[in-house]
N, C-alpha and C positions, 0 to 999 in steps of 0.2 A: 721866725722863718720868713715872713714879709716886714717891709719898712714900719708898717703901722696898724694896730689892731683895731677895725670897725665894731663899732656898738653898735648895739640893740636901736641907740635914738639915732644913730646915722645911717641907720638900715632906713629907717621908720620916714628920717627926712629926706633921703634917697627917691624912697617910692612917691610920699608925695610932691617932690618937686615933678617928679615923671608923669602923675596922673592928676593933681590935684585932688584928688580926695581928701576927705576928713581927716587931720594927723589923729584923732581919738578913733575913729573909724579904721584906720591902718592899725593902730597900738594892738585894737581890740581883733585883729584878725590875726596878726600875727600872733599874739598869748595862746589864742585857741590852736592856732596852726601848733607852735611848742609843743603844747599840753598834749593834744593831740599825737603827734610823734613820743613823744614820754609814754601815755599812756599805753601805745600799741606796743612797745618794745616791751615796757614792765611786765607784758602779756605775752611775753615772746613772739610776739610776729616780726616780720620782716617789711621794713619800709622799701621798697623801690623807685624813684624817682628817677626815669630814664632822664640820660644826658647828664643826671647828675653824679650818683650813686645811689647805695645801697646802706642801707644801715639794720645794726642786727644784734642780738645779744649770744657773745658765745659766753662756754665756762670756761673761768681758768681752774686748773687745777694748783689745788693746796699742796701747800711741803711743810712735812714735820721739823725738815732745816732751812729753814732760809734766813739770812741775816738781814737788820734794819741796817740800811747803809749810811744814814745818817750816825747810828752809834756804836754799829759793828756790831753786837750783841744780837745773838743766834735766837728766832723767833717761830711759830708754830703759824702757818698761816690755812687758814681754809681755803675750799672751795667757797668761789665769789664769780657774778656776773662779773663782766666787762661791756660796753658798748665796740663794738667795731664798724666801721667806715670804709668801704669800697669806692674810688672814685669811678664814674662812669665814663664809656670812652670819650664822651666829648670831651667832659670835665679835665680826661687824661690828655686829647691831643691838644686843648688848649694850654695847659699849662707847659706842654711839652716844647712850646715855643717859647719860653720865655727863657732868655739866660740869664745864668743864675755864679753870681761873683761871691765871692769868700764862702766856698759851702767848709762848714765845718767850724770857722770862725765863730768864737764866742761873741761877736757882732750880730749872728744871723744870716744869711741867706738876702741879696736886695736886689729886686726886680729891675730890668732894664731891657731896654728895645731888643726886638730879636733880629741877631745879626744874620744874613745870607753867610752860607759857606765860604763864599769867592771872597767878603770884609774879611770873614775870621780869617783864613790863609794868609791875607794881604798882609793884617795886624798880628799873626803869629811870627809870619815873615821880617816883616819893620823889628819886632823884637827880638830876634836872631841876631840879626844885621846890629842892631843897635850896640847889644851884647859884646859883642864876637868887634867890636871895632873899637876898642879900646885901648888900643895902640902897643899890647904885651909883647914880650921878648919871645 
């Protein structure tokens, strides 16, 4: 979905370059931080983190048919948690700025600067004109 997926230790060297604290003193905050989120959900509660989102445990419901789609072959599946994930409105309007080129592409999704309306028009425009002037009968 984005260019490149951040770890755990580039979370970890993020924050310390920001605050200079302990890189063993961040490691050891963030595991409990994890754990901590793990734990409350296992217990069914609901994480809230305004600005950010929500996180929660629903159930999916089981099917006496459902197929493995790796081998086609019809399987029985239960009732099973799921984790689910609300983003929060900030979380939403920030993203909501970014544009976003090849959605659907087995490439993924690649972030890039967010363009004002009056570019995108301009560059819809240019692409028209470009098109369309091709010299046809």
């Amino acid at each position: 979905m984005v260019e490149k997926k951040i770890t755990k230790v580039e979370l970890i060297d993020s924050i310390y370059q920001k605050t200079g604290m302990n890189r063993k003193d961040i490691r050891n905050i963030f595991d409990l931080l994890i754990d901590e989120i793990k734990n409350t959900l296992i217990n069914y509660h609901i994480i809230e983190l305004r600005g950010f989102g929500t996180f929660e445990i629903k159930v999916r419901k089981g099917r006496k048919k459902a197929r493995n789609p790796k081998t086609g072959e019809i399987v029985s599946v239960n009732s099973h948690g799921i984790v689910s994930f609300r983003a929060g409105r900030e979380l939403k309007q920030e993203v909501w700025k970014l544009k976003v080129e090849n959605a659907g592409s087995s490439e993924g999704i690649h972030k890039t600067d967010f363009l004002s309306e009056n570019n995108q028009r301009l560059e819809d425009k240019n692409t028209v004109t470009t098109t369309n002037s091709g010299g046809g009968k």
